[in-house]
N, C-alpha and C positions, 0 to 999 in steps of 0.2 A: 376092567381089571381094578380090582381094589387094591389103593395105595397101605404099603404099615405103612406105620409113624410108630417110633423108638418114644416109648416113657420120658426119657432123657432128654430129650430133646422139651418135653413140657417143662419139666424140672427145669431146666436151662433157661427158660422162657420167663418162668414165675421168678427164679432167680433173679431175673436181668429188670424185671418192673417194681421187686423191692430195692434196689441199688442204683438202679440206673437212670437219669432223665432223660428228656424228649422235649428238645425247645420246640420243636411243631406242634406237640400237642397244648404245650404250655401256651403257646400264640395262639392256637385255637381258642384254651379256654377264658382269655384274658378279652380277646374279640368277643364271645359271648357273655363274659361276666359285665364290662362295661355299659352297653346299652341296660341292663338288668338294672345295674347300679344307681342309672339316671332314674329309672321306673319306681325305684324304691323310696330314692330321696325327693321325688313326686307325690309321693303318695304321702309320704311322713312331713310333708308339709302342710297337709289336710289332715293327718292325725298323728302330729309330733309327739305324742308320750307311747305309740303305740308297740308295747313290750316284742310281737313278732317283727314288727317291721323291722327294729331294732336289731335284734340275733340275726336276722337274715344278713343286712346292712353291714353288723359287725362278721357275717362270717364270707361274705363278698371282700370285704378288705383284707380280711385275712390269707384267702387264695388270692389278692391281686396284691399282698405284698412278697408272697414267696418269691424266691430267687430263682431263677430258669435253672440251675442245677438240681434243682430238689426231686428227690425222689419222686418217679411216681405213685410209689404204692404210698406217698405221706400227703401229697396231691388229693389223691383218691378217696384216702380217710377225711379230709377236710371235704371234700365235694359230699361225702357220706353226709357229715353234720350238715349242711345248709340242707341238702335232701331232706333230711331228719326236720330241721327245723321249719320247712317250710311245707310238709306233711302235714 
């Protein structure tokens, strides 16, 4: 038997990840950004001027100084740029 699912209820859903946080997810990402972090400042001590290292570095600090209330969909734009930047 196939289940509906009411529109509304997506609507409801996109709603609630523009306005709403997730300290789980925020602990998640803080657990994987830190190992990262060390890997970065590794590396940019064998090549200290290096302009990516850099942007990555500075957009790791950036999602590891956001506040555990922060939206996620502003989360998520930030996780976009480090993607972007390390593309």
């Amino acid at each position: 038997m196939v289940e509906k699912h009411d529109y509304m209820d997506y609507d409801l859903h996109a709603s609630c990840i523009m306005q709403d946080s997730n300290a789980l997810d925020m602990y998640k990402m803080v657990k994987l950004l830190l190992p990262l972090e060390k890997v970065i400042l590794a590396l940019m001590s064998e090549w200290e001027d290096h302009p990516g290292l850099q942007k990555i570095l500075d957009v790791i600090r950036m999602l590891l100084a956001l506040p555990v209330d922060t939206p996620l969909a502003k989360v998520m734009r930030t996780q976009f740029i480090l993607y972007r930047n390390v593309k």
